[in-house]
KOLBATOR-728275 format. One record per residue: residue number from 1; residue in three letters; x, y, z of N, C-alpha, C, O in turn. Coordinates in Angstrom, 1 decimal. Example, Ala and Ser with C-alpha at 12.3 -4.5 7.8 and 13.67 -1.06 7.14 Angstrom:
<atoms>
     n   res     n_xx     n_yy     n_zz    ca_xx    ca_yy    ca_zz     c_xx     c_yy     c_zz     o_xx     o_yy     o_zz
     1   ALA     13.2     -5.7      7.8     12.3     -4.5      7.8     13.2     -3.3      7.8     14.2     -3.3      8.5
     2   SER     12.8     -2.2      7.1     13.7     -1.1      7.1     12.9      0.0      7.9     13.4      1.1      8.0
</atoms>
This chain:
<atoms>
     n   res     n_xx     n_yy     n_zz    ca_xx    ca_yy    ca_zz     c_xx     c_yy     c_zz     o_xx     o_yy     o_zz
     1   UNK    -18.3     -8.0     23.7    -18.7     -8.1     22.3    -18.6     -9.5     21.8    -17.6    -10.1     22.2
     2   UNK    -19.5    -10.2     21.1    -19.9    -11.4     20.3    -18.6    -11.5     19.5    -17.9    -10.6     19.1
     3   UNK    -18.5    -12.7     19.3    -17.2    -13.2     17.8    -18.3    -12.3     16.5    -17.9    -11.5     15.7
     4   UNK    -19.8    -12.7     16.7    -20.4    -12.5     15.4    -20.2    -10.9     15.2    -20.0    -10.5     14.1
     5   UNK    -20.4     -9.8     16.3    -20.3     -8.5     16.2    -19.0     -8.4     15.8    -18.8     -7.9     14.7
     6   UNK    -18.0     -8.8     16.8    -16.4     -8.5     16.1    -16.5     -8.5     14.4    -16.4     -7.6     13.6
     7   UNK    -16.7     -9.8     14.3    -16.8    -10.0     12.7    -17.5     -8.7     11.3    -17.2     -8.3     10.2
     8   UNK    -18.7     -8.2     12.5    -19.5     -7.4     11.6    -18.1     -6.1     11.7    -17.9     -5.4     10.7
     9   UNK    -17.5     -5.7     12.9    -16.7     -4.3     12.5    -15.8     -4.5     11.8    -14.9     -3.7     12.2
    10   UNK    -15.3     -5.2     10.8    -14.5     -5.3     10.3    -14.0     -4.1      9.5    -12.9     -3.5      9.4
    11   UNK    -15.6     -3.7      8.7    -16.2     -2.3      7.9    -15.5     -1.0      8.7    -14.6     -0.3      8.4
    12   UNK    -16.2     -1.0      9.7    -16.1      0.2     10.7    -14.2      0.1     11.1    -13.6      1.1     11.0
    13   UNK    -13.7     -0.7     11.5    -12.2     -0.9     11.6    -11.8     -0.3     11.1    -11.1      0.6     11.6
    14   UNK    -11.9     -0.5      9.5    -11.2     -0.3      8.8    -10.8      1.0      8.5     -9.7      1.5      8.3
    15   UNK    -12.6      1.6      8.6    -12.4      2.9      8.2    -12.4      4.0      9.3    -12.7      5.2      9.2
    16   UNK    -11.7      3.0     10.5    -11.6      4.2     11.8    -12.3      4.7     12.7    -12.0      5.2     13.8
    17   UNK    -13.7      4.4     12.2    -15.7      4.9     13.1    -15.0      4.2     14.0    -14.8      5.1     14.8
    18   UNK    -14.4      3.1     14.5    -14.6      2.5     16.0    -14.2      3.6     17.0    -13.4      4.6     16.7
    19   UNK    -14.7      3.4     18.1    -13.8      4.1     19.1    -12.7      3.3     20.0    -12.8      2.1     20.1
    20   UNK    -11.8      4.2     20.7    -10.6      3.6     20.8    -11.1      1.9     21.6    -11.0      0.9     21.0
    21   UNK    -11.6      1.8     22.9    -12.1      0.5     23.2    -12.3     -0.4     22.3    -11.5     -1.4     22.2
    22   UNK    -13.6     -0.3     21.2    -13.9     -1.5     20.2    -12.7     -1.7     19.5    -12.0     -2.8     19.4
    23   UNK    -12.2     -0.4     18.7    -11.0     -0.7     18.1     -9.6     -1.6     19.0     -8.9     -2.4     18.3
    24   UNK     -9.4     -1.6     19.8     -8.7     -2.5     21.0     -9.1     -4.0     20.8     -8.3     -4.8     20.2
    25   UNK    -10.3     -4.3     21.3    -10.8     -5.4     21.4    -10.6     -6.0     19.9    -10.2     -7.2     19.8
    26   UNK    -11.0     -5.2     18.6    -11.4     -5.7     17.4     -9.7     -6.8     17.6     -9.7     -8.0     17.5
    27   UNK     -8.5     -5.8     17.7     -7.5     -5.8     17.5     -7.1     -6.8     18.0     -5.9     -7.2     17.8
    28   UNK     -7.7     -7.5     18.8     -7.2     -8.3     20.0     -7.4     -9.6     18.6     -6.7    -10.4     18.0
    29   UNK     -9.2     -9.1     18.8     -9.5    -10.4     17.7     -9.1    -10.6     16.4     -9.3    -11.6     15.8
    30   UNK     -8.5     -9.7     15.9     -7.9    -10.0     14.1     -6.5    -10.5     14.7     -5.8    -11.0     13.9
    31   UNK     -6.1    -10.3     15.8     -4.3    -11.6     15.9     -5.1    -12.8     15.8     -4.5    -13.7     15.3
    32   UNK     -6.2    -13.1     16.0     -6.3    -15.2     15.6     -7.6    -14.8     14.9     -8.6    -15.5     15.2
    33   UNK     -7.8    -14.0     14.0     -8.8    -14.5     13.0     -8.3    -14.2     11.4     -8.2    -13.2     10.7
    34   UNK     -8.1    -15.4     11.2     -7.5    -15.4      9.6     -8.9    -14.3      8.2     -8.6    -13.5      7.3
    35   UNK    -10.4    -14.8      8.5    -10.7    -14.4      7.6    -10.9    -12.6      8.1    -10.7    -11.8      7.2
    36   UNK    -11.2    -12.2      8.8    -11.2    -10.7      9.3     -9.7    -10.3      8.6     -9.5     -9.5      7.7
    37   UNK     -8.9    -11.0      9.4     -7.6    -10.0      8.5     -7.4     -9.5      7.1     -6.8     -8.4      6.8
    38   UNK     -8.2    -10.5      6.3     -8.2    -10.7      5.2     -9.0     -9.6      4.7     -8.5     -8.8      3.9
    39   UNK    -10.5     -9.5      5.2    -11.1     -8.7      4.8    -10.6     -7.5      4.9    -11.0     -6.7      4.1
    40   UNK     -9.4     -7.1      6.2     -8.7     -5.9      6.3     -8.2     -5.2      5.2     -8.2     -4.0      4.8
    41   UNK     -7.4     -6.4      4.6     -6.4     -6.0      3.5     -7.2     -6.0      2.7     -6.7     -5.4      1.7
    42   UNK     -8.6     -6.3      2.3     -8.8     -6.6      0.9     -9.7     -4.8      1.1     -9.4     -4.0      0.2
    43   UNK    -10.8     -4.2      2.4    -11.0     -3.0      3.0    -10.1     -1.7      2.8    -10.5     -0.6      2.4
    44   UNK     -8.5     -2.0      3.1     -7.6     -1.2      3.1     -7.7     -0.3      1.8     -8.3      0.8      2.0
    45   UNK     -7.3     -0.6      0.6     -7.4      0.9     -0.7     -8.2      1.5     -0.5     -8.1      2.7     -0.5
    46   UNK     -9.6      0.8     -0.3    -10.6      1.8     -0.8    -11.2      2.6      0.6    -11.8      3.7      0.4
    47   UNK    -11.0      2.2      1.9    -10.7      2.8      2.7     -9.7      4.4      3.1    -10.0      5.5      3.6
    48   UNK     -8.6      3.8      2.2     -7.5      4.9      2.2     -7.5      6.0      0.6     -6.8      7.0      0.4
    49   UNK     -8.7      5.4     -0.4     -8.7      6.7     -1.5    -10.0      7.3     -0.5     -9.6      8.4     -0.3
    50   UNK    -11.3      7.0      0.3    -11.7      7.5      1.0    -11.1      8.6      1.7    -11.6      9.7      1.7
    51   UNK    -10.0      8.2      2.3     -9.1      9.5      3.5     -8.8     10.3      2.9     -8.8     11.5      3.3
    52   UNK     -8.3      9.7      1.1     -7.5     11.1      0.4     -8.6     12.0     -0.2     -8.7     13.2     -0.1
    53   UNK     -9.7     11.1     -0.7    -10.8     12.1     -0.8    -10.8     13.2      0.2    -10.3     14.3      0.1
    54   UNK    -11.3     12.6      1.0    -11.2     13.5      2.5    -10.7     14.9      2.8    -11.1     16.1      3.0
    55   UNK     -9.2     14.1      2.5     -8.5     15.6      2.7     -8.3     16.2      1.7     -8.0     17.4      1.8
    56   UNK     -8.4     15.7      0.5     -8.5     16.5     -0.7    -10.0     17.7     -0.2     -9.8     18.9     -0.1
    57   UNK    -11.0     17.1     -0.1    -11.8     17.9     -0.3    -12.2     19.2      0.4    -12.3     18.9      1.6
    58   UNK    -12.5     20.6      0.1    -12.8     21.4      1.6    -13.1     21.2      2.3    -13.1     19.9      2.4
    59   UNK    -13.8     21.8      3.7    -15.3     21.4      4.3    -16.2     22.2      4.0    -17.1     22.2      4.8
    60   UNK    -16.3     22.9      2.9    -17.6     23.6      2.2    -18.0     22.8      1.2    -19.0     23.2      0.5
    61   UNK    -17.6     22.0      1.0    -18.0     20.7      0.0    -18.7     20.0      0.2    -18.5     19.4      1.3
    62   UNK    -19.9     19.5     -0.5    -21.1     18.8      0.1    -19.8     17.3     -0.2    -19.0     17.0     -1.1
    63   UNK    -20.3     16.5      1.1    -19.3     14.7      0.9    -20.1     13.9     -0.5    -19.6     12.9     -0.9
    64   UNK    -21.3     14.4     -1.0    -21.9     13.7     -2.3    -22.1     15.1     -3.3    -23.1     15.4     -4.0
    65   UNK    -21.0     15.8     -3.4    -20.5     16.5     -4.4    -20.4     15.8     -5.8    -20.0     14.7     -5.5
    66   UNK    -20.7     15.8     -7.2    -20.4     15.3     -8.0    -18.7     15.9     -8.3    -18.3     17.1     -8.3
    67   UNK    -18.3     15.2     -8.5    -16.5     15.3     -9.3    -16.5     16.6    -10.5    -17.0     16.4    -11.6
    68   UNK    -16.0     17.6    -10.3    -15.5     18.5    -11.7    -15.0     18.1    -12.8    -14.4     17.1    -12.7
    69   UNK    -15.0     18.6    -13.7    -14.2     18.1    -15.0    -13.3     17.8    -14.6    -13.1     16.6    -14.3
    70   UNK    -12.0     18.9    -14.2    -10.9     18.7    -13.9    -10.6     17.3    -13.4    -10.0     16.4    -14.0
    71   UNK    -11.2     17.4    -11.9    -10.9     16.0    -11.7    -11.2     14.7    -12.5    -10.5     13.7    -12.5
    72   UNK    -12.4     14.9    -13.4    -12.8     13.2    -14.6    -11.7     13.6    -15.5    -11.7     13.1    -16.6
    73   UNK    -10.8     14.2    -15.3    -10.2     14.7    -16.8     -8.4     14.2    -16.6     -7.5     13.9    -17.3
    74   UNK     -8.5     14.4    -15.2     -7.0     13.8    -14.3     -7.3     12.1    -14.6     -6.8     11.4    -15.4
    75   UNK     -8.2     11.7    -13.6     -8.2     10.5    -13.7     -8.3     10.0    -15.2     -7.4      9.3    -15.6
    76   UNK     -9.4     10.2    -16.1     -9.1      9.6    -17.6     -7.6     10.0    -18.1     -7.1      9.1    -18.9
    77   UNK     -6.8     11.0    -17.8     -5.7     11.0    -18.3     -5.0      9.7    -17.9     -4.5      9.0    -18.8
    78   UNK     -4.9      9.4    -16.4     -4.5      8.0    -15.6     -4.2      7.0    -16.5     -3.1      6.7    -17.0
    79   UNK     -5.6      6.4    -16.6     -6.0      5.5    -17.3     -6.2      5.7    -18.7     -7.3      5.3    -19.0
    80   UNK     -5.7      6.1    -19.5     -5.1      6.2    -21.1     -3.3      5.9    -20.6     -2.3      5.3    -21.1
    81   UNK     -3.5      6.5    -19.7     -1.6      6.3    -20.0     -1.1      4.8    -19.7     -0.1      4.2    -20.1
    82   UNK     -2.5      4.4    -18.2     -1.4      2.5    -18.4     -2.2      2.1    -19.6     -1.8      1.0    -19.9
    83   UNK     -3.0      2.4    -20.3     -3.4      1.5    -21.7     -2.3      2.4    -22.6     -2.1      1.7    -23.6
    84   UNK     -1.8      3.2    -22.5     -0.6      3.1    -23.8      0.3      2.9    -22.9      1.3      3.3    -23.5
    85   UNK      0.8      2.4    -21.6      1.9      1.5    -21.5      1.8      0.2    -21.5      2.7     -0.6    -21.8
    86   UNK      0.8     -0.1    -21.1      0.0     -2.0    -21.4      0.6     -2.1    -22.9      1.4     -3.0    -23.2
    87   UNK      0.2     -1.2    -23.8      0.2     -1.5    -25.0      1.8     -1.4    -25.1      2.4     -2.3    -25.7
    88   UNK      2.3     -0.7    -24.6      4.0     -0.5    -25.3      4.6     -1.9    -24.7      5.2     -2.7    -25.5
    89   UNK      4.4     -2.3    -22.9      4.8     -3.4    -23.2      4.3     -4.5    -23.9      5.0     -5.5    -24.0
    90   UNK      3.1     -4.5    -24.4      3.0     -5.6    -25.3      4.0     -6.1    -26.7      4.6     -7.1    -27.1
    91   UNK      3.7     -4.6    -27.2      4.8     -4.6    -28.2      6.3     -4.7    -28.4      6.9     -4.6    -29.5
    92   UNK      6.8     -4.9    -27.1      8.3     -4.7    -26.8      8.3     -6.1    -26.6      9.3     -6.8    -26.9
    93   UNK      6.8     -6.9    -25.7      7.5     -8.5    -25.8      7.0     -9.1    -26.9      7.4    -10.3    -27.2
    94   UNK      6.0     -8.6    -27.8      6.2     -9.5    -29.6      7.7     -9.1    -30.1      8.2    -10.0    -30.7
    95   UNK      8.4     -7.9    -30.0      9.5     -7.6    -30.8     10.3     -8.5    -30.2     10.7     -9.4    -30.9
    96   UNK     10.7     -8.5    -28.6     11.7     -9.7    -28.1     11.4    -11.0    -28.7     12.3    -11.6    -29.3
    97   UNK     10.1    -11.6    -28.6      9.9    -12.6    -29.0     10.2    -12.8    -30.6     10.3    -14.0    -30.8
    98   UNK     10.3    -12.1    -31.5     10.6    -12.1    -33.4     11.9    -12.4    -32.7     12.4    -13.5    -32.6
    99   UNK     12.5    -11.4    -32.3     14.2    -11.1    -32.2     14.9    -12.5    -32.0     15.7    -12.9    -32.7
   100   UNK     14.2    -13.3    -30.7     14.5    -14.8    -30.3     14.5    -15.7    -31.4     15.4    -16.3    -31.9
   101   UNK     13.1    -15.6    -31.8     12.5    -16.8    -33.0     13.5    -16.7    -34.0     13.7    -17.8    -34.5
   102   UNK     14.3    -15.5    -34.6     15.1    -14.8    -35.1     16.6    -15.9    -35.9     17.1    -16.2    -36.9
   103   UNK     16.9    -16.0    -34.2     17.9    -16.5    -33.5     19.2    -15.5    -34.1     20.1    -16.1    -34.4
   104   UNK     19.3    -14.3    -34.1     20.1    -13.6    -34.0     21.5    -13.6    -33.4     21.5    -14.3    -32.4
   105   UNK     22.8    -13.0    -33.8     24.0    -13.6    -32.8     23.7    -12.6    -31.5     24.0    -13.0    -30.4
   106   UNK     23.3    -11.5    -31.7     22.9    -11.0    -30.1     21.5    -10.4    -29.9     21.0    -10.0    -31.0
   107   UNK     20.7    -10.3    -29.0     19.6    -10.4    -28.7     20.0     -8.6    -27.3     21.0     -8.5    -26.6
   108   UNK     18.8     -7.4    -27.5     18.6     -6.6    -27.0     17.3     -6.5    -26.2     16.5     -5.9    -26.9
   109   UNK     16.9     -6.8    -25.2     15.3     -6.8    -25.3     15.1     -5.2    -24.3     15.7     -4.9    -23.2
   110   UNK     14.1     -4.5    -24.8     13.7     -3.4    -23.9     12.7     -3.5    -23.2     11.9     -4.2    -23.8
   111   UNK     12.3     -3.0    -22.1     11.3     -3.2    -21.7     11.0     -1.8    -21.0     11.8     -0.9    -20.9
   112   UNK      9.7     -1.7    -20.7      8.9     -0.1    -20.4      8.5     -0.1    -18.7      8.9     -1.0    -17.9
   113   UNK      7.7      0.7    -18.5      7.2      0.8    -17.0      6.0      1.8    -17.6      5.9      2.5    -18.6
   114   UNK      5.3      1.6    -16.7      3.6      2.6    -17.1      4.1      3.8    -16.0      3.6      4.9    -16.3
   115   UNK      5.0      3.8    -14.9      5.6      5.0    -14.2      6.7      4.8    -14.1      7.5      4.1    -14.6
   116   UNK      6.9      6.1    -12.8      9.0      5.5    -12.4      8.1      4.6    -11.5      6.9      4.6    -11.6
   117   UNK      8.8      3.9    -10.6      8.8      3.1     -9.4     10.4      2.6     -9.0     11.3      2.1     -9.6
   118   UNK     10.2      3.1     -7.4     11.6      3.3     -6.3     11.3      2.0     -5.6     10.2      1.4     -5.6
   119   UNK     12.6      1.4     -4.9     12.1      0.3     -3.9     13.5      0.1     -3.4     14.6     -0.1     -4.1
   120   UNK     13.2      0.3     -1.8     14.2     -0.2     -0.6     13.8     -1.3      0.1     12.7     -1.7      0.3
   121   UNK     14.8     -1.7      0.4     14.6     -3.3      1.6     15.8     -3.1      2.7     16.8     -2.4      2.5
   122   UNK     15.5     -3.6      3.5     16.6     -3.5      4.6     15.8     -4.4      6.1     14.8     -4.1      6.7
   123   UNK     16.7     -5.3      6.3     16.6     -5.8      7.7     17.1     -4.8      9.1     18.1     -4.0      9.2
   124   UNK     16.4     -5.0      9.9     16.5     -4.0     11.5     17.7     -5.1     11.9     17.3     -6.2     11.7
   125   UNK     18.7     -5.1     12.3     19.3     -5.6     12.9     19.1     -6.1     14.6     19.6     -7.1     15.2
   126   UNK     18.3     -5.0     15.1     18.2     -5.6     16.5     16.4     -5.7     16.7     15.8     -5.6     17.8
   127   UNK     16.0     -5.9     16.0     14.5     -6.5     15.8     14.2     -8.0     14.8     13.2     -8.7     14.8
   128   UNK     15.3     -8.3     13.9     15.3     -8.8     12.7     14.7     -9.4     12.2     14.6    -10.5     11.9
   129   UNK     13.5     -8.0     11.8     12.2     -7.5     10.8     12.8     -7.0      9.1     13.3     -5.9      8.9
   130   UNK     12.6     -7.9      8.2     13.4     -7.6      7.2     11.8     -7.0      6.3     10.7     -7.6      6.2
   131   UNK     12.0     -5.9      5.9     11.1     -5.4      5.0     11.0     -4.5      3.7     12.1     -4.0      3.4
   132   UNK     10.1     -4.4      2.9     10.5     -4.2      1.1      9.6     -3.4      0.6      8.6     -3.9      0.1
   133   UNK      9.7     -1.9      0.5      8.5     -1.0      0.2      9.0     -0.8     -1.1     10.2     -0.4     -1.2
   134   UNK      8.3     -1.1     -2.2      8.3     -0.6     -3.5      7.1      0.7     -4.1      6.0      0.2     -4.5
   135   UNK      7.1      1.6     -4.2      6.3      2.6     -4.5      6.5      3.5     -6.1      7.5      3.4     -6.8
   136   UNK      5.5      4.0     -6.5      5.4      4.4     -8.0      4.4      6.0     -7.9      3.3      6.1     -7.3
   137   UNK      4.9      6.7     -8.4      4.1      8.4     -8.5      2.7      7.7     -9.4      2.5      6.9    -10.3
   138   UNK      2.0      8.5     -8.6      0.4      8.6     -9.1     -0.5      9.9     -8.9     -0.3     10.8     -8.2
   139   UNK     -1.2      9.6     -9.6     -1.9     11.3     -9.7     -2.7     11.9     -8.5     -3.1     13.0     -8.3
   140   UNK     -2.9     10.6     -7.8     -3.4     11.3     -6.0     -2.5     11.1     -4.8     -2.7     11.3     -3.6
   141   UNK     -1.3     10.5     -5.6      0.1     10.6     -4.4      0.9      9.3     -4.9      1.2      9.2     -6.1
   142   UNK      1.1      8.6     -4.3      2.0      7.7     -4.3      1.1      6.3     -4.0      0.1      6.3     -3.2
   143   UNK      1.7      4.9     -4.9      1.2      3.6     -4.7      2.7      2.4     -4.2      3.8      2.1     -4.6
   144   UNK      1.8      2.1     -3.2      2.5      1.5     -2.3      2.7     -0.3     -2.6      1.6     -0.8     -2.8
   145   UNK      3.5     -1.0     -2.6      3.6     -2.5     -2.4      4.6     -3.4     -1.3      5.7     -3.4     -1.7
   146   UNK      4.4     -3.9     -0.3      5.0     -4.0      0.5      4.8     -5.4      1.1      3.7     -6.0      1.2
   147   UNK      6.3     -6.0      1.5      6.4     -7.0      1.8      7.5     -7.0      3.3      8.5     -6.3      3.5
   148   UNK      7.0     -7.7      4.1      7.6     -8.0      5.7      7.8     -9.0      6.2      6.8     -9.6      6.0
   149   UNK      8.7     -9.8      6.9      9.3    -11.2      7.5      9.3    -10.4      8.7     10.0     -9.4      8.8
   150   UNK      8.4    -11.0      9.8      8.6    -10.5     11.2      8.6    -11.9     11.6      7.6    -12.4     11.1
   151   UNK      9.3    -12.8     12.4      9.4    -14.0     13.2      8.9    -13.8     14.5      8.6    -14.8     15.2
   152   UNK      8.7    -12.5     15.0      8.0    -12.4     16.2      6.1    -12.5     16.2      5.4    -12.5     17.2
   153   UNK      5.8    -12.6     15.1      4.5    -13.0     14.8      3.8    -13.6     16.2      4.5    -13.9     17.2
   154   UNK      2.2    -13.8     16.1      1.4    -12.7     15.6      1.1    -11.8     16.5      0.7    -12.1     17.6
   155   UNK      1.4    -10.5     15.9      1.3     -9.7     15.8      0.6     -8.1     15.2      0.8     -8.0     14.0
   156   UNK      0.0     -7.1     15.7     -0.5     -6.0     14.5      0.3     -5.3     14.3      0.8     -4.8     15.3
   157   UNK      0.8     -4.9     13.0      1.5     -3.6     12.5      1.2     -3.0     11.8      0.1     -3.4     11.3
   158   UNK      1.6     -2.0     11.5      1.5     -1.1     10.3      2.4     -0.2      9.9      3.2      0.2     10.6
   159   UNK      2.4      0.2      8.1      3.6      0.7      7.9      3.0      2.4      7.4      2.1      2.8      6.7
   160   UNK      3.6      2.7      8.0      3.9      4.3      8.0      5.0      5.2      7.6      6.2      5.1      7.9
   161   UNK      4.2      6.1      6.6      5.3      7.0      5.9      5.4      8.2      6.5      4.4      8.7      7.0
   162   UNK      6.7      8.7      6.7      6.8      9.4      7.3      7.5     11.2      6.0      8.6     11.1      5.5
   163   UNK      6.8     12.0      5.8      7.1     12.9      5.0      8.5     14.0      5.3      9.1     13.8      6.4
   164   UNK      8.8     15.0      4.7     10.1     15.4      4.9      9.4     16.5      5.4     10.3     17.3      5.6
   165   UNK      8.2     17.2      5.7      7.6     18.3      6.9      7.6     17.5      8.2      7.5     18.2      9.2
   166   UNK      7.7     15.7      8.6      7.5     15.2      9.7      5.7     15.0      9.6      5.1     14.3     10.4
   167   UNK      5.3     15.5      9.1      3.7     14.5      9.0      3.6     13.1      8.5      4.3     12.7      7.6
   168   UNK      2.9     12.6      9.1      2.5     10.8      8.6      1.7     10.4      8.3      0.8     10.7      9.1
   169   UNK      1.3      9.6      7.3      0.0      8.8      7.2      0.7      7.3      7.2      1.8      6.9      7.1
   170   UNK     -0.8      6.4      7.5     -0.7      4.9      7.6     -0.7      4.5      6.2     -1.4      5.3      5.5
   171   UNK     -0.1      3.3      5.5      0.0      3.2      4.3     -1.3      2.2      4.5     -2.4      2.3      4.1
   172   UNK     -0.7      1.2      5.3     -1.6     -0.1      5.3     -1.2     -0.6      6.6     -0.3      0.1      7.2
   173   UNK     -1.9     -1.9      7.4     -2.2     -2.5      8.4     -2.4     -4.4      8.7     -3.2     -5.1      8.2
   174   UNK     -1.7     -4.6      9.2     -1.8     -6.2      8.7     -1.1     -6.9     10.6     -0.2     -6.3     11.3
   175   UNK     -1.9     -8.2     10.6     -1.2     -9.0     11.3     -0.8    -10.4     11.1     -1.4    -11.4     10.8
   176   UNK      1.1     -9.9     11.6      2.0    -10.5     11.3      1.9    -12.2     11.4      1.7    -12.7     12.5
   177   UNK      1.9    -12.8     10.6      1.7    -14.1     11.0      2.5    -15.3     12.0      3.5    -14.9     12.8
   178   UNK      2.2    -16.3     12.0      3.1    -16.6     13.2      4.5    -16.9     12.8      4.8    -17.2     11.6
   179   UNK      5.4    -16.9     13.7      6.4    -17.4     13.3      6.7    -18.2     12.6      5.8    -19.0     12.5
   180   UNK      7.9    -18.6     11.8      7.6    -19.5     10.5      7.6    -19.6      9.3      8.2    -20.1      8.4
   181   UNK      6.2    -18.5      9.5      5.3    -18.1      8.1      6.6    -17.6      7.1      7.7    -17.4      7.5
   182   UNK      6.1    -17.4      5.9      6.8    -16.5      4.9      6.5    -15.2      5.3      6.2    -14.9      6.4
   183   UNK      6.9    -14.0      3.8      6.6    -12.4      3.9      5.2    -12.4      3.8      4.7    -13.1      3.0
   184   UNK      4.4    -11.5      4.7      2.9    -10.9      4.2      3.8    -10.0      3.4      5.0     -9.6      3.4
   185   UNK      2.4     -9.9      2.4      2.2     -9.1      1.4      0.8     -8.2      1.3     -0.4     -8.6      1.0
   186   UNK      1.5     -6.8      1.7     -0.1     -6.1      1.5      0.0     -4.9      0.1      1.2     -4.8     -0.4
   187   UNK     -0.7     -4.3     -0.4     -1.1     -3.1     -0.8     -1.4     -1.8     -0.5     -2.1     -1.7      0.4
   188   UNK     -1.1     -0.6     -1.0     -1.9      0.2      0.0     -1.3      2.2     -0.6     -0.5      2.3     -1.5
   189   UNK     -1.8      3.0      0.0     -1.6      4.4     -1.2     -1.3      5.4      0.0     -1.2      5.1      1.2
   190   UNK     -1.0      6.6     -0.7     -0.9      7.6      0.7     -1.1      8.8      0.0     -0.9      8.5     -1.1
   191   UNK     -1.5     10.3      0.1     -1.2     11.4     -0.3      0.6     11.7     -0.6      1.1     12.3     -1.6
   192   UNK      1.0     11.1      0.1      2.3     12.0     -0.3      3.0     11.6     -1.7      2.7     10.5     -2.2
   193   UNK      3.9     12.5     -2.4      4.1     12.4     -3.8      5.7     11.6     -3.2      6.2     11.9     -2.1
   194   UNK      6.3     10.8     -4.0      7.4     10.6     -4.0      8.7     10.9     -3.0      9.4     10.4     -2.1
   195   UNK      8.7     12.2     -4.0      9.8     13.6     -3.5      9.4     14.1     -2.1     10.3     14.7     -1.4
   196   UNK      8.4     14.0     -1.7      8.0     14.2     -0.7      8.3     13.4      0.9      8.2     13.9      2.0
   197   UNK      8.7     12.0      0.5      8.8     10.9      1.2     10.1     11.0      2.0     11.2     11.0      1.4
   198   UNK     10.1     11.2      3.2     11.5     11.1      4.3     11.8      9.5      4.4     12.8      9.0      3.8
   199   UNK     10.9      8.8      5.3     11.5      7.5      5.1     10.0      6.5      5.6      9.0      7.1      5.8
   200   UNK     10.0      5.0      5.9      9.1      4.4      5.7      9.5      3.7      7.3     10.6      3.2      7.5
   201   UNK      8.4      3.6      8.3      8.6      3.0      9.3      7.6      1.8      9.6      6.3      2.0      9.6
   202   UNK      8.0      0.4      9.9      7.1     -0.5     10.2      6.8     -0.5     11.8      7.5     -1.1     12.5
   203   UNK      5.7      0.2     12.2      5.5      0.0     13.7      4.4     -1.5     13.8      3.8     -2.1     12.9
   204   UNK      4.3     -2.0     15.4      3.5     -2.8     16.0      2.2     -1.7     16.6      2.4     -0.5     16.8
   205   UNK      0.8     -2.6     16.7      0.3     -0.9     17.4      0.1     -0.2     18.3     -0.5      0.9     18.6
   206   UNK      1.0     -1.0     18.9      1.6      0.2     20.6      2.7      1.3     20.1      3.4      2.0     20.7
   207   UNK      2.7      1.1     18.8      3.6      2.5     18.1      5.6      1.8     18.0      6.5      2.4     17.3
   208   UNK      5.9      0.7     18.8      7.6      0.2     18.6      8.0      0.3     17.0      7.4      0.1     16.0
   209   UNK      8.8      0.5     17.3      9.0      0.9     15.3     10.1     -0.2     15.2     11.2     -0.2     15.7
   210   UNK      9.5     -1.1     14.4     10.6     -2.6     14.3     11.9     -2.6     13.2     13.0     -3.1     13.4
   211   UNK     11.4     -1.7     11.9     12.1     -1.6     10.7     12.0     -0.1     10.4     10.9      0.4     10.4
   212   UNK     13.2      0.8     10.2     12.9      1.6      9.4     13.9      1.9      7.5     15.0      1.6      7.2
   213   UNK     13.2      2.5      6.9     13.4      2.0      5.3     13.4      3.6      5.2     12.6      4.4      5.6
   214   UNK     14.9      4.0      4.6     15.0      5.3      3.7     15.5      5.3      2.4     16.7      4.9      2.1
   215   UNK     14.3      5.9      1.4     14.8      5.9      0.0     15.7      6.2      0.1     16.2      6.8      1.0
   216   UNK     16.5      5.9     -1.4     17.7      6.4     -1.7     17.8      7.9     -2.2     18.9      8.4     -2.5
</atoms>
């Protein structure tokens, strides 16, 4: 395969069509290609609301189904609720800000969240992969933010959640940079709800599991 073909499956990578060989080889080539990686992470969400589509939907369901109310009616709920929490924190930092200008002898400031959001960190002691999954409940599962220091760079990993039935999905996918480097930082979603979550595993992709992270 061509650098220029590698380059074109970036698409197909992402979303799995490769078969296991190309997918191999691609793999080989995203450890030394900075802009393919890139395209990975930037591929990865919309990739992965694809899968939840996926499995959300029957297989008596045509795949260009138009959406039911219900569902336009979930998601518009979504999105009204971060615009009335955008809005609440706005107004909580004009009130801090009066309070300051104020100069008051004591100062309270509150602040809001648009959800809950959980977050563990923990270094592997005998890999010393230190890593940081922050996640928040959403109406098609759980949103993921995650940060990793791997010194054994470069590297491919991926982090995977692992549920409390023992089923798994891939959150997200990235290679590690070289030694040196700072934390990558990716993005990335899963079906599972919160409450649902056993613990969070960073593997390489021969499957070695470098870090593992269990909520509290």
């Amino acid at each position: 395969m061509r650098s220029l073909e590698r380059h074109r499956d970036v698409g197909a990578y992402t979303l799995g069509v490769l078969d296991e060989a190309d997918a191999f080889r691609f793999e080989d080539h995203l450890m030394g290609c900075p802009s393919c990686t890139a395209h990975v992470s930037e591929f990865g969400p919309a990739a992965r609301q694809l899968l939840l589509y996926r499995r959300a939907t029957p297989r008596a369901v045509h795949p260009f189904a138009a959406p039911g109310p219900r569902f336009l009616d979930r998601l518009l709920g979504e999105v009204a609720a971060r615009h009335r929490a955008a809005r609440r924190r706005w107004l909580y930092a004009v009130a801090a800000v009066v309070v300051l200008a104020a100069g008051g002898p004591a100062v309270a400031v509150v602040t809001a969240h648009d959800s809950p959001a959980d977050r563990v960190a923990t270094t592997d002691a005998g890999t010393g992969v230190w890593a940081q999954v922050t996640w928040a409940d959403r109406v098609w599962g759980s949103e993921f933010d995650v940060q990793v220091k791997d010194g054994e760079g470069p590297r491919a990993c991926r982090l995977v959640v692992v549920g409390k039935d023992g089923s798994e999905q891939t959150v997200t996918s990235w290679t590690a940079p070289a030694h040196g480097s700072g934390a990558a930082a990716m993005h990335g979603g899963a079906a599972f709800r919160p409450g649902e979550i056993s613990r969070f595993e960073v593997r390489t992709r021969d499957g070695e599991r470098l870090v593992t992270l269990k909520p509290r």
